[in-house]
LUMRO-268302 format. One line per field, with one value per residue (C-alpha): x, y, z; residue number from 1; residue in three letters. Coordinates in Angstrom, 1 decimal. Each point is the difference from the previous one (the first is absolute). Layout:
! LUMRO-268302
c1	(X,...)
c2	(Y,...)
c3	(Z,...)
num	(NUM,...)
residuo	(Ala,...)
END
This chain:
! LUMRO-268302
c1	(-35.7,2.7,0.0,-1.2,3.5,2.0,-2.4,1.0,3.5,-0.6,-1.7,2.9,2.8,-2.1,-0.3,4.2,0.1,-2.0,1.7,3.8,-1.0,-1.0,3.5,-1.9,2.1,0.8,-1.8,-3.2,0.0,-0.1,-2.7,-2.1,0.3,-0.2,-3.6,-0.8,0.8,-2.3,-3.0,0.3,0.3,-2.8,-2.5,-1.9,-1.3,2.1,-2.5,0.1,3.8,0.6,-1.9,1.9,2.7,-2.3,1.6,3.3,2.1,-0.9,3.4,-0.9,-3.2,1.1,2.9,-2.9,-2.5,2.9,1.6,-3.5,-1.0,3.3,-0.7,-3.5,0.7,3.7,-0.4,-3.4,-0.8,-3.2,-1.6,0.7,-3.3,0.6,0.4,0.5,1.2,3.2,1.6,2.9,2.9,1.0,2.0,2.5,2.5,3.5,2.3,3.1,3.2,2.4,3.2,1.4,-2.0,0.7,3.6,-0.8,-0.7,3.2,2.3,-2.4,2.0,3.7,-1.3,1.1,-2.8,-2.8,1.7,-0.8,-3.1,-1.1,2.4,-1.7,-3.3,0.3,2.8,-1.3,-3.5,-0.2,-3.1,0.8,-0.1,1.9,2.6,-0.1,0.8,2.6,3.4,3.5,-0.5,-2.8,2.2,1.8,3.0,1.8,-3.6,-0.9,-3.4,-1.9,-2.3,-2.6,-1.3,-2.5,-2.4,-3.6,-1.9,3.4,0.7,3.6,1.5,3.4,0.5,3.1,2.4,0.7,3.3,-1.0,-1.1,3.6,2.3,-1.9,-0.2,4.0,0.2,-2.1,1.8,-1.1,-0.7,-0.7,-2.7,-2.7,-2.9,1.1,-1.6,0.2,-0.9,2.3,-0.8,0.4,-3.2,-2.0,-1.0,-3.7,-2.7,-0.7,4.4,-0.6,-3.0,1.7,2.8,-1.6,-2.6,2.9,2.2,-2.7,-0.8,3.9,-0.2,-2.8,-2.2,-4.0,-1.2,-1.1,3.2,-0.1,2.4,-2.7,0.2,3.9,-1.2,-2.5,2.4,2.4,-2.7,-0.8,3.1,0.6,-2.7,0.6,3.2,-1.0,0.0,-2.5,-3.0,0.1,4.3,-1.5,-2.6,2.5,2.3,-2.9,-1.4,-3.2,-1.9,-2.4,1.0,-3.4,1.8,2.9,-1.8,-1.0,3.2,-1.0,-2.2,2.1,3.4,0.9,1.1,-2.7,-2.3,3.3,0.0,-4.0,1.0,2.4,-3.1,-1.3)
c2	(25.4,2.7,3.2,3.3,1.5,-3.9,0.3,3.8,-1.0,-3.0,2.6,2.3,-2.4,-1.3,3.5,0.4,-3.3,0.5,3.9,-1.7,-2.6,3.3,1.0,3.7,2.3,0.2,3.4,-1.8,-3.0,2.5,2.4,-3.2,-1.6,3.2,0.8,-3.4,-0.6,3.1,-1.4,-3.1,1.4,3.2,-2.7,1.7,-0.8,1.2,2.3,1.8,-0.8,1.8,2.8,1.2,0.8,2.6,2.6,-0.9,0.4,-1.3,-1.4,-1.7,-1.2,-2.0,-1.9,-1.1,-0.9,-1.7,-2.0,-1.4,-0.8,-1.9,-1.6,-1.1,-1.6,-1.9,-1.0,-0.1,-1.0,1.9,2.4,3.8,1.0,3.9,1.7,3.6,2.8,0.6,3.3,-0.2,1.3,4.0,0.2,2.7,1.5,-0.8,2.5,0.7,1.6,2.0,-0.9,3.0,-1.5,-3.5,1.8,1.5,-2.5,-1.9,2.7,0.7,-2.8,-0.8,-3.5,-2.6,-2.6,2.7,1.6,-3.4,-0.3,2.5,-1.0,-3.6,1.4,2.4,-1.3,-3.7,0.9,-2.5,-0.6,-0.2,-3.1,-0.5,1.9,-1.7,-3.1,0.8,-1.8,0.5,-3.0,1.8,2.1,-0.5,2.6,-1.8,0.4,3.0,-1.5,-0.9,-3.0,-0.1,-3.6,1.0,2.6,0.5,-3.2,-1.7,0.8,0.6,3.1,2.0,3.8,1.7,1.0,3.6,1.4,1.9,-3.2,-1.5,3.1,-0.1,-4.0,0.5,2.5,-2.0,-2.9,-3.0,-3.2,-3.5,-1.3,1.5,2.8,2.5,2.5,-0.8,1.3,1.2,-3.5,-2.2,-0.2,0.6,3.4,0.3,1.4,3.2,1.0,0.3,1.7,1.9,1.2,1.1,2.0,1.5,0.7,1.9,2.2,0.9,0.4,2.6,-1.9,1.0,-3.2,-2.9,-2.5,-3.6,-2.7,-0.7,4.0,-0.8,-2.9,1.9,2.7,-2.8,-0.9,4.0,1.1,-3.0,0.8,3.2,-0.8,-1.5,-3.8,-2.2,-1.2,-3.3,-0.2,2.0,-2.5,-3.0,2.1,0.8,-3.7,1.1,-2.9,2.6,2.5,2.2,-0.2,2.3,2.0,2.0,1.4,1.7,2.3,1.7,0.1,3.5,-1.0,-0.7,2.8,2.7,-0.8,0.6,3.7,0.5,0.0,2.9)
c3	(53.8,-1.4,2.1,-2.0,0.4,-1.2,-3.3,-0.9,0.8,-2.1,-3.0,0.5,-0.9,-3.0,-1.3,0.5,-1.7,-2.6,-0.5,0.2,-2.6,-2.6,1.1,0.6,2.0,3.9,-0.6,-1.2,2.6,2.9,-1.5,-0.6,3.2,2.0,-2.0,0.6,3.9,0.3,-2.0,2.0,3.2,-0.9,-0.1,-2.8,-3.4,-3.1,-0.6,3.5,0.4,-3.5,1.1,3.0,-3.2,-1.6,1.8,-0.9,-3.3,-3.3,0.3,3.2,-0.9,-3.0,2.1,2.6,-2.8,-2.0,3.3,0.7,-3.6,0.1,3.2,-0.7,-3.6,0.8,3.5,0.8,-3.4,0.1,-2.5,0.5,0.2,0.6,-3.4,0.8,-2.4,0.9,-0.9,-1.9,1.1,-0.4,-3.3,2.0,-2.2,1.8,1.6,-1.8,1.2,-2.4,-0.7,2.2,2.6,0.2,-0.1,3.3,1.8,-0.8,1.0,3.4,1.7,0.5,1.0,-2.8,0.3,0.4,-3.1,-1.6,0.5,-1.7,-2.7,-0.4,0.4,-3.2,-1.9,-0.5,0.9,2.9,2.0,3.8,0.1,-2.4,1.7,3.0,-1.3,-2.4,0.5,-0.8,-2.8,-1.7,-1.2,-2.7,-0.9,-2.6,-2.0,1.4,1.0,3.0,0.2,1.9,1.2,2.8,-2.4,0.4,-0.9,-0.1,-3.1,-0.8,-2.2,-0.3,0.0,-0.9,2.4,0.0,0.4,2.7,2.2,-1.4,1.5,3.6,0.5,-0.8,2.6,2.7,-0.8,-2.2,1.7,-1.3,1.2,2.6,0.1,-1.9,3.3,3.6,2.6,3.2,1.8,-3.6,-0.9,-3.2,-0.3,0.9,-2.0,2.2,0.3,-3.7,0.1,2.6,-1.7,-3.2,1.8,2.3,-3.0,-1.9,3.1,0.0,-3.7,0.4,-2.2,0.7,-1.7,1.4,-0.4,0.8,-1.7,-2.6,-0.7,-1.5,-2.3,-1.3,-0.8,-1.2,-2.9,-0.4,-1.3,-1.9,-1.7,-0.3,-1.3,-3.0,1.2,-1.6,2.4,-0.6,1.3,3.2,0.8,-0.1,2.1,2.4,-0.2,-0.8,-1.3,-1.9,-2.2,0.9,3.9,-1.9,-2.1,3.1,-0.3,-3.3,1.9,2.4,-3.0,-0.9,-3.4,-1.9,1.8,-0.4,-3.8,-0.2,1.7,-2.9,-2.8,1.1)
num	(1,2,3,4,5,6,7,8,9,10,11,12,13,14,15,16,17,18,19,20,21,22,23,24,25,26,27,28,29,30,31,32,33,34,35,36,37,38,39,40,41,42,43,44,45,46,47,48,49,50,51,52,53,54,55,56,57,58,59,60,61,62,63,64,65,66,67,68,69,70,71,72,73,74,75,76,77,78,79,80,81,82,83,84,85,86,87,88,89,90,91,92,93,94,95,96,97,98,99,100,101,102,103,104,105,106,107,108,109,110,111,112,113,114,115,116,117,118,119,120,121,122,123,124,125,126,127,128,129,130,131,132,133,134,135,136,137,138,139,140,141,142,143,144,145,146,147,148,149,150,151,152,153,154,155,156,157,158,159,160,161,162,163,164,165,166,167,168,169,170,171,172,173,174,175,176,177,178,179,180,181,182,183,184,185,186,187,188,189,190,191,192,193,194,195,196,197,198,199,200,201,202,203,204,205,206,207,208,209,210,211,212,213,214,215,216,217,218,219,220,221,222,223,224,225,226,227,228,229,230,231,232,233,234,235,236,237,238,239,240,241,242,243,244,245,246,247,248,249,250,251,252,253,254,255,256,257,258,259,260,261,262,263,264)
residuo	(Unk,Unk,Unk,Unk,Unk,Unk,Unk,Unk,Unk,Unk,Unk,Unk,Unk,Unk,Unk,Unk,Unk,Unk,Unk,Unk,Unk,Unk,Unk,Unk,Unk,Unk,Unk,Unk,Unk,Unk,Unk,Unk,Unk,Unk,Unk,Unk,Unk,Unk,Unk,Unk,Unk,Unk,Unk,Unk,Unk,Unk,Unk,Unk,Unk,Unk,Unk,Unk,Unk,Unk,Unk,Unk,Unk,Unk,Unk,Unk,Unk,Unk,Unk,Unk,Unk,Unk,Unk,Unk,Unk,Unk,Unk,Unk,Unk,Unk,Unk,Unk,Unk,Unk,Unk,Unk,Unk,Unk,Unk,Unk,Unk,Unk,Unk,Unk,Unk,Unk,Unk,Unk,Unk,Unk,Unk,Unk,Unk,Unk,Unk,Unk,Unk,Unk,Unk,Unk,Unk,Unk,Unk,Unk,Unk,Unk,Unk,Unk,Unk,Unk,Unk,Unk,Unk,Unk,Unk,Unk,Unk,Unk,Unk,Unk,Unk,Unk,Unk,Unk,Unk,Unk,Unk,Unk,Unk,Unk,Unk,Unk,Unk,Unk,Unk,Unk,Unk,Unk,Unk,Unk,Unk,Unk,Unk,Unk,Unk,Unk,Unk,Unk,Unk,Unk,Unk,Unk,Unk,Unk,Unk,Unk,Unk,Unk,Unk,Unk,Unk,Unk,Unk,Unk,Unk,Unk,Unk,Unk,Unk,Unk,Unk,Unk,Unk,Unk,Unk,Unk,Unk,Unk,Unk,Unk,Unk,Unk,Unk,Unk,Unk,Unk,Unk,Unk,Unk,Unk,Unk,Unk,Unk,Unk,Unk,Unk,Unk,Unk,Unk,Unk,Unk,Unk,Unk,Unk,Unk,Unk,Unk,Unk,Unk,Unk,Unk,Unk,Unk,Unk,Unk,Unk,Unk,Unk,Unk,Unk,Unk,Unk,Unk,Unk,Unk,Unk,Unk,Unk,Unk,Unk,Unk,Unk,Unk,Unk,Unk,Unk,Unk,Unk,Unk,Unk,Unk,Unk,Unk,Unk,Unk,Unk,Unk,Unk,Unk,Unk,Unk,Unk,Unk,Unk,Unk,Unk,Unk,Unk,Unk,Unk)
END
């Protein structure tokens, strides 16, 4: 007879099976089996497991309620029998830098790679993991482009490459193959360096706001907008597979809101 612990073991590699085959990110597959090793380990029913989460985040609630649904109907092949209204998720305004502030934050370091990425972050309007994984072949300076092959959902796009990016990958010294950012011991850069040095740079800037990496794509989209670029050329350089996911952008632009001032 299988031992309780062999069968969740079993469940568990089912669940990163069935999660691989979806090709969902490595993000994904260890939210869902964390949530799930602690359902099968609580002992509880859904019901009582999903209500230890009502104290939690809205946020946090809907990754336990969506890791189970998705356990229950692909590998126990069962019916999801706990409908529960889920709130939906805050429609937040994003934070935006200025121009003069982004600015800051470049010249707060004399360090080269840091200086970079911040660069990547706003100028191409790179999600961090995007970042991370760039290499020295994604980018292409005889088209002035860089392609990115490992995008959310893998879905593959180019951005431009600014001039700015150009005259400091010169300086640092262009390679031809390779991550584009390692580390001290020739590793990928890790999710919380970046984070890191985005929310040290912003301190040393003197910037109030709340900055993460995501804060300089944001801004990346903002001003593009505000610039006079046309939605539909920010959403393919954002790889937005909505346009409604851009249009949030529209809210927090100057432009049009500045020329509404000007009737009065």
């Amino acid at each position: 007879m299988e031992k309780r612990g062999e069968h969740h073991s079993r469940l568990i590699g089912k669940l990163t099976d069935e999660i691989k085959l979806r090709r969902y990110s490595s993000q994904t597959e260890q939210s869902y089996t964390s949530v799930v090793k602690k359902f099968l380990e609580s002992n509880k029913s859904l019901r009582e497991f999903l209500l230890l989460y009502t104290n939690k985040s809205k946020s946090s609630m809907r990754s336990v309620y969506f890791a189970l649904q998705f356990f229950y109907e692909q590998v126990l092949h069962k019916k999801f029998k706990e409908k529960i209204p889920l709130a939906r998720k805050s429609s937040k305004l994003p934070i935006v830098l200025s121009k003069e502030e982004i600015q800051k934050m470049i010249e707060a370091t004399a360090n080269l790679k840091h200086r970079l990425v911040i660069q990547f972050l706003y100028y191409a309007g790179l999600r961090l993991d995007e970042l991370r994984n760039l290499t020295w072949n994604d980018v292409d300076f005889d088209r002035k482009s860089i392609h990115l092959k490992t995008a959310k959902g893998d879905k593959e796009r180019r951005v431009f490459l600014h001039k700015k990016l150009i005259e400091n990958l010169e300086i640092l010294g262009i390679k031809e193959r390779g991550p584009l950012f390692l580390s001290q011991r020739e590793g990928k850069y890790n999710k919380r360096t970046i984070q890191q040095i985005v929310k040290s740079l912003s301190k040393k800037a003197g910037i109030k706001k709340s900055v993460t990496p995501h804060t300089l794509r944001h801004s990346f989209a903002t001003h593009l907008l505000e610039s006079g670029a046309d939605i539909r050329y920010i959403q393919q350089l954002l790889g937005h597979k909505d346009l409604k996911t851009t249009q949030i952008y529209t809210h927090v632009a100057n432009r049009d809101i500045n020329n509404l001032a000007e009737l009065l």
